[in-house]
N, C-alpha and C positions, 0 to 999 in steps of 0.2 A: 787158720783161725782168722777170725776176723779183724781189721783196725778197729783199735780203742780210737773216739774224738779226744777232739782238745779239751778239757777242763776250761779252759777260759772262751774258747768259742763256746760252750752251752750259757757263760753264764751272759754274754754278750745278746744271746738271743732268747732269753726269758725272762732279761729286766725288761718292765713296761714301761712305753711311754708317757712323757710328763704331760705331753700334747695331748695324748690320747684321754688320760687323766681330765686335765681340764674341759676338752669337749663333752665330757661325759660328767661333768660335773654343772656345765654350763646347761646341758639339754635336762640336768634332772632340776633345779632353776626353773627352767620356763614350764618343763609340767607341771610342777607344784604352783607355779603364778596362775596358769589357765585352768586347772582344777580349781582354784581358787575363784577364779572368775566363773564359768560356767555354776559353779554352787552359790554362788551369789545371784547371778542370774536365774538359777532355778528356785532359788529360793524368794526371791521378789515375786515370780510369774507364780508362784505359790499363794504369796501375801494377795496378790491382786486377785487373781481368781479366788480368793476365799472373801475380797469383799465382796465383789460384782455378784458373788455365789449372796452374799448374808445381802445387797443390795436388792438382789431377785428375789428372793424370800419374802421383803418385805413389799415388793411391787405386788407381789402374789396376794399379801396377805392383805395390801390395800383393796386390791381388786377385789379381791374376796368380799372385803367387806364393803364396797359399793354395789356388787353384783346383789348381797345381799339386801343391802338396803334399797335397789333397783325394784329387787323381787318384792318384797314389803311395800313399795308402794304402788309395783303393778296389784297385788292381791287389794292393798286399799281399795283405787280406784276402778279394779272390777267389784268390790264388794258395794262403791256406792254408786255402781252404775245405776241399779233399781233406784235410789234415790234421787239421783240426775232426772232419770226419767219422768219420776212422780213429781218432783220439780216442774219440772217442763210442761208437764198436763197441768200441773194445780196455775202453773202463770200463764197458760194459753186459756183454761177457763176462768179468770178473775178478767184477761182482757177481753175476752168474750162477753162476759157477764157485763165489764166498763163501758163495753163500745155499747151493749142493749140499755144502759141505764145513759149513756152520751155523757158519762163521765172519763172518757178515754183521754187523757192530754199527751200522747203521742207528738200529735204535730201543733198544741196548742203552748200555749205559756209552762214556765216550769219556775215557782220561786226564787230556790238555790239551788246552792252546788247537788245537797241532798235529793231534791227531786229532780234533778240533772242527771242524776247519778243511775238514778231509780227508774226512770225512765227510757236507758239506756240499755240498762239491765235486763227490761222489761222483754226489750226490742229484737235484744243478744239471745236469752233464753227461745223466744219463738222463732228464732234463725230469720225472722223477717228483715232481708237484707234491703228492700225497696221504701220500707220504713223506717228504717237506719237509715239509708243515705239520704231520705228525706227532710227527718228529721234532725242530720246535722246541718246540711246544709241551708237549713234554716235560720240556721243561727252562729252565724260569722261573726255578729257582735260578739261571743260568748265565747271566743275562740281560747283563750286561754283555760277555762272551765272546761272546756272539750278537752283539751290535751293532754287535761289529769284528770278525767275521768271515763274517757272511752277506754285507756287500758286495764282499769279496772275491773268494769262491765265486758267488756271481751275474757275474760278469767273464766267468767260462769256459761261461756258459751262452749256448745258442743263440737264445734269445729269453725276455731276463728277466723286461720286460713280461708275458709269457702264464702264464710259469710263477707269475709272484706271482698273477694274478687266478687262477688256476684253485686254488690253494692256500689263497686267503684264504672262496673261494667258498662255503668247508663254511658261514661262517658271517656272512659278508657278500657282497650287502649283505642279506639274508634267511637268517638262523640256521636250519640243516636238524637240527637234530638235536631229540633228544626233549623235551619239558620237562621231564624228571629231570634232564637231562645239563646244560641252561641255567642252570639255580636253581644247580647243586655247580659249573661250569666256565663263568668267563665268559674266553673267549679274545680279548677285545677289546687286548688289553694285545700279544700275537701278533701282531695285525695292524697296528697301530703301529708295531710293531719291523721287519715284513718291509716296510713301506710307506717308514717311512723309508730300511731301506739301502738299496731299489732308486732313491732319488730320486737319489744323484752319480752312479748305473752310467748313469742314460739321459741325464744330462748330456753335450752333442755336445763332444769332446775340441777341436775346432778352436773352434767359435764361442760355445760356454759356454751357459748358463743359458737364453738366450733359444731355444734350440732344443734340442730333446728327442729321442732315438734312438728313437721308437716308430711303429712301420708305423700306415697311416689306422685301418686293420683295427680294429689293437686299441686306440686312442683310441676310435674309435667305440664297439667294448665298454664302456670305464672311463665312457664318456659315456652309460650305458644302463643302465649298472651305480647310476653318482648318481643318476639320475630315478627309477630304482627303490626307491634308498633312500628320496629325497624322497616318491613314493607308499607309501609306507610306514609315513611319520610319524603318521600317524589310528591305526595298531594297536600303533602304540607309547606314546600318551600323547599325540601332541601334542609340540609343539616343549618345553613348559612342563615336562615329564615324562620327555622322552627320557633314556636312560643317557648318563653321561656319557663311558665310553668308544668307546658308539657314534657320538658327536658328536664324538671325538677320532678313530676311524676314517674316518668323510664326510672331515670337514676335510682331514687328511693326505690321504687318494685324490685328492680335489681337486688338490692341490699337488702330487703326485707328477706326476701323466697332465698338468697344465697345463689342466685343462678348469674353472677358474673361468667362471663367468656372471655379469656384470655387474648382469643385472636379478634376482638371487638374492640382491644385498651384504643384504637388509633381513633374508634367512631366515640369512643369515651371523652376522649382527649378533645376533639372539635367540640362536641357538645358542651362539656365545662366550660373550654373559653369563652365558647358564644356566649356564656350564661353566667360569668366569673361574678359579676356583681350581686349575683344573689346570696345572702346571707351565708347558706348553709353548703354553699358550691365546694371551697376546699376539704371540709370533711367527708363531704361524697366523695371528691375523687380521689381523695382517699383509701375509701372504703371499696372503692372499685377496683381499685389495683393499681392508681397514677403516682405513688409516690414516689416512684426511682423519677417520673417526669418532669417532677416537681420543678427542678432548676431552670428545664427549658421553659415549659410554662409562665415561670417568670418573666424570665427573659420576654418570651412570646407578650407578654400585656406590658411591658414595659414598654415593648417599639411599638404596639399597637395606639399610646398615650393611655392606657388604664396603671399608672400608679397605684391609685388606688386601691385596686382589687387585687394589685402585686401584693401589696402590704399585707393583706388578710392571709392567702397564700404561703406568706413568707411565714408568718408567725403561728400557722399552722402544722409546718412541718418545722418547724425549726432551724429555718435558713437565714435569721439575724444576721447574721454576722456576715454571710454573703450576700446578702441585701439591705443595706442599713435603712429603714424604713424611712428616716427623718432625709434626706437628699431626695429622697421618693415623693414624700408631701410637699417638699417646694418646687419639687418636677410638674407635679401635678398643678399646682396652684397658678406658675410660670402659664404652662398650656392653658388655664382656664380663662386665668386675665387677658393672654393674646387673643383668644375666643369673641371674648367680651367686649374688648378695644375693635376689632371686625364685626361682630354684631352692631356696635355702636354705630361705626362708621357709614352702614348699610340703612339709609333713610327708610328703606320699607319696612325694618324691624323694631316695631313696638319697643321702646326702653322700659316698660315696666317686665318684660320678658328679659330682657338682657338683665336688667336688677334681679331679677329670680333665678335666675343662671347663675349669678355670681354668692348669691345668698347660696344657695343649694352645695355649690363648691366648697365655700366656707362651712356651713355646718358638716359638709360629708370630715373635711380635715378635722375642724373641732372635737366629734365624736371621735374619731380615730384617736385624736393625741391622749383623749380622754380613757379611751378603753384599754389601752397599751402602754399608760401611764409614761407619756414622753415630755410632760411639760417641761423639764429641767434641760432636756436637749432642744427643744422645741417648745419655748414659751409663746402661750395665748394669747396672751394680752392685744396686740396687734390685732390681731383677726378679729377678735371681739368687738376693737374698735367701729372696724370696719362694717362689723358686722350691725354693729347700731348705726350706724349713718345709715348704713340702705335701709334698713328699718324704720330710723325715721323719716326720711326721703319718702319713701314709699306712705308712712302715716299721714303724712302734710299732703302726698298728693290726693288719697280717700277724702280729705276733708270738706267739703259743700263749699262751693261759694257764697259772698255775702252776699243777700237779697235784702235793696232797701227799703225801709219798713213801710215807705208810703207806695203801695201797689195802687196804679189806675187801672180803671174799670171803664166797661164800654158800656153807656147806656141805652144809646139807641141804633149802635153796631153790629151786628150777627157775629163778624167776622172775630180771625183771632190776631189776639194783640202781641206786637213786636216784643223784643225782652222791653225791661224796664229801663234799661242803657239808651236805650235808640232814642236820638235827637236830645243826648246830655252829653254825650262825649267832647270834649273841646282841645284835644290832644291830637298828637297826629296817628295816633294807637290804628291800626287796620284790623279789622276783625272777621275771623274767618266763618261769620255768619253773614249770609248775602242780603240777608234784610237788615241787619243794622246801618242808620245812617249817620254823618255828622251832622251838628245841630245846621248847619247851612242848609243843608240839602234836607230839611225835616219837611216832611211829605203835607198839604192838606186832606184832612179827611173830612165826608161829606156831615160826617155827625155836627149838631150846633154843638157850638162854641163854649155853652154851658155846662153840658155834660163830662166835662173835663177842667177838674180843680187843678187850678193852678198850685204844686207842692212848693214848699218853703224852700229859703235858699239851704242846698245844702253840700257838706264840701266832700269831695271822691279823694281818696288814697291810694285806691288798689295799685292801680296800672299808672297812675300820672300824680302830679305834685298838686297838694290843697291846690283846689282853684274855686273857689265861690261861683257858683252857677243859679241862676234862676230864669224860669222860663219867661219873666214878665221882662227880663231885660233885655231883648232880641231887639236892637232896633229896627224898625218900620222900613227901611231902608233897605233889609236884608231879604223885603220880601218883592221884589220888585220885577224884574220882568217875567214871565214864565217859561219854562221849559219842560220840555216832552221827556215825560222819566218813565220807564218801562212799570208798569204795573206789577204789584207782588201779592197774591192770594189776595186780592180786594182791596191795599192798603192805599193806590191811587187808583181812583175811577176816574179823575179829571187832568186838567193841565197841574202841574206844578210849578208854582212858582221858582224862578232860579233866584240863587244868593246872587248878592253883591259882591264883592272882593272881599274874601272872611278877612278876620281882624288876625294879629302878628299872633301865633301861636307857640305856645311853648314847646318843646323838644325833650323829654327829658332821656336821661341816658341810661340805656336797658343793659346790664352785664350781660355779655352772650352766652347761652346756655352753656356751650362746650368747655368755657372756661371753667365753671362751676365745676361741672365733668372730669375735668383734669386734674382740677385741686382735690378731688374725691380720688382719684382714681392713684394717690400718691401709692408708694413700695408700703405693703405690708406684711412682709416676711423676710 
């Protein structure tokens, strides 16, 4: 038979252990935690995907219903195509009929805005792009009436895209006309005007800005049109040389058609600086793609000494506060006064030219502090000051000299007569007309004696102190030996008698210009 075991060895090997217990207590613990998490997580990616799901629904149904409304107004405008059309005959036969009766005013006067309007319309409707460009460029007084109401009248045109390239063609992007016409007529300022109002007409009324109403066709043109200009820059100067409103023309066509080039930002970027001073420059470069450039570009006109046009820049993109504008306008002002202290000094340079230098500089600040509303950081008063002194300065010097009321007359002289100073001055004043004399040296001429009234005694102030003068009191004495004086336009034909020893003369004492200049030229900011 076989051995019975121990009783107490089985039971030693079928009680479990407490360790075992615990691990198995511990792993049932973390499944229930991660069951826990994973239904958490599935049930989130749940929530989520049933928005993005109700999210697309509604993208769908937006679309839906722009597609429809797309289709609604494609079916419009093929339903008034025939009406376009009868349009277009009924206003090509009334100007037909205008031009046989020479009631056309195309290119003649227009009252108002309304016959401005109407005229334009006229122009737009016959797609007559050579009469359009004509007739704006007519009327550059009228510039602000053009600029709200060509994009009006481009509305009723049948393709506004073709009619502006073919309009601006005369002279962009290669100027066809003669070099008499280019030198008296730069119409760059035209094309700016007709470029901007066509840019809201090709704006798509449903999806905006990001898409533009122009057939491939004629993008391709505006795209053949810039490469043309671009080959072109070598017969213009060079990017360094180019005009600046033909760099204001590029830019806008650009922005208009939407055919910026990415790998062109660098020929972008020369071009705006050249050109930074004009009004509309920071929005363009803008619009062209310079706005990550923005900071260097400051920088860049700030070491160039344009202040100025940093400022515009600055407050374009929103760089205040990296550029505080007011250190800026006394940067600028600093550079202009040194300018002007060197122009001064430089005797070949006209001082009413250095005076309009420094006017120009002050009004460019004034407007600035004005439009940017910096008076509280940068008060005006100062500059205004100043700004009237040159003002008046400049009033006083326009003013006529005094001519005295007793004018001589030559009676039996052909010849012409010296000013009315000559042979009255009794100061030691030098005058930089070569025919004035002093009363010494006062010339005989061959006329009698008679022919020349003796004028009253009368007293000078301008240049010298009262001094009583009259001609009868020259004494006899003065006229005494003669001597050989060069002849002037007829005024001695014979010997001249030489002075005697003139009498004790007065001196009086002139402030020197520069001083006055200096006292003017105090700190104004």
């Amino acid at each position: 038979m076989g051995s019975v075991s121990d009783p107490g060895e089985l039971t030693e090997l079928a009680q479990p252990s407490f360790e075992e217990f615990q691990k198995q207590t511990s792993l049932m613990t973390s499944c229930t935690l991660l069951w826990k998490e994973l239904s958490d997580h599935f049930t989130t990616l749940e929530e989520n995907l049933m928005k993005k799901s109700e999210a697309l629904k509604e993208m769908i149904g937006a679309l839906d219903s722009q597609t429809q409304s797309s289709l609604e107004s494609l079916k419009r405008r093929e339903a008034t195509i025939e009406r376009s059309v009868e349009i277009r005959a009924r206003a090509a036969l009334e100007s037909l009929e205008k031009a046989r009766d020479g009631g056309d005013n195309g290119g003649g006067e227009v009252d108002d805005e309304e016959g401005l309007l109407s005229a334009l319309k006229s122009l737009c409707l016959k797609m007559d792009a050579r009469g359009f460009w004509s007739f704006v460029t007519a009327r550059k007084k009228e510039l602000e009436g053009l600029r709200s109401q060509i994009p009006a009248a481009l509305v009723d045109c049948v393709d506004p895209a073709m009619l502006v390239l073919e309009a601006i063609s005369e002279v962009f992007p290669v100027d066809k006309r003669g070099s008499g016409e280019k030198m008296t007529n730069d119409f760059g300022w035209a094309c700016v005007v007709i470029l901007e109002s066509l840019a809201p007409v090709m704006v798509d009324p449903v999806i905006g800005k990001t898409r533009l109403l122009v057939t491939p066709s004629v993008k391709e043109k505006a795209k053949e049109i810039a490469e043309t200009w671009k080959a072109s820059l070598e017969e213009r100067g060079r990017v360094e040389n180019v005009k600046t409103p033909d760099v204001h023309t590029f830019l806008q066509h650009l922005v208009t058609f939407g055919i910026v080039k990415s790998e062109d930002l660098g020929l972008y970027r020369k071009l705006v600086v050249g050109s930074a001073w004009r009004k509309q420059m920071p929005k363009l470069a803008v619009l062209v793609g310079l706005g990550d450039q923005m900071p260097d570009m400051i920088e860049e006109l700030i070491s160039r000494g344009q202040q100025l046009d940093a400022v515009h820049f600055t407050y374009e993109v929103g760089l205040v506060d990296k550029f505080p504008p007011v250190p800026l306008l006394k940067a600028y002002l600093r550079d202009a006064k040194k300018t002007v202290a060197e122009d001064s000094s430089n005797t070949g340079r006209a001082s009413h030219l250095v005076a309009r230098k420094e006017q120009s500089a002050l009004k460019a600040v004034l407007k600035c502090i004005e439009e940017y509303k910096l008076e509280e950081e940068f008060p005006p008063e100062n500059l205004k000051k100043r700004l009237e002194q040159l003002e008046k300065t400049k009033t006083e010097k326009r003013k006529p000299a005094a001519v005295p009321a007793n004018k001589r007359t030559r009676a039996s002289y052909n010849g012409p007569m010296p000013p009315a100073k000559a042979g009255r001055i009794t100061n030691a004043y030098v005058s930089s007309f070569p025919f004035i004399r002093s009363p010494s040296h006062s010339p005989q001429y061959a006329s009698p004696a008679a022919a020349y009234p003796s004028p009253p005694t009368t007293v000078y102030s301008n240049r010298s102190p009262p001094y009583p003068y009259s001609p009868e009191l020259i004494p006899a004495s003065y006229q005494a030996s003669p001597i050989g004086y060069p002849a002037y336009n007829g005024y001695c034909n014979g010997p001249v008698p030489a002075p005697a020893p003139a009498p004790p003369v007065y001196h009086p004492h002139y402030p020197q210009q520069h001083h006055q200049h200096a006292h003017h030229q105090q700190a104004y900011y």
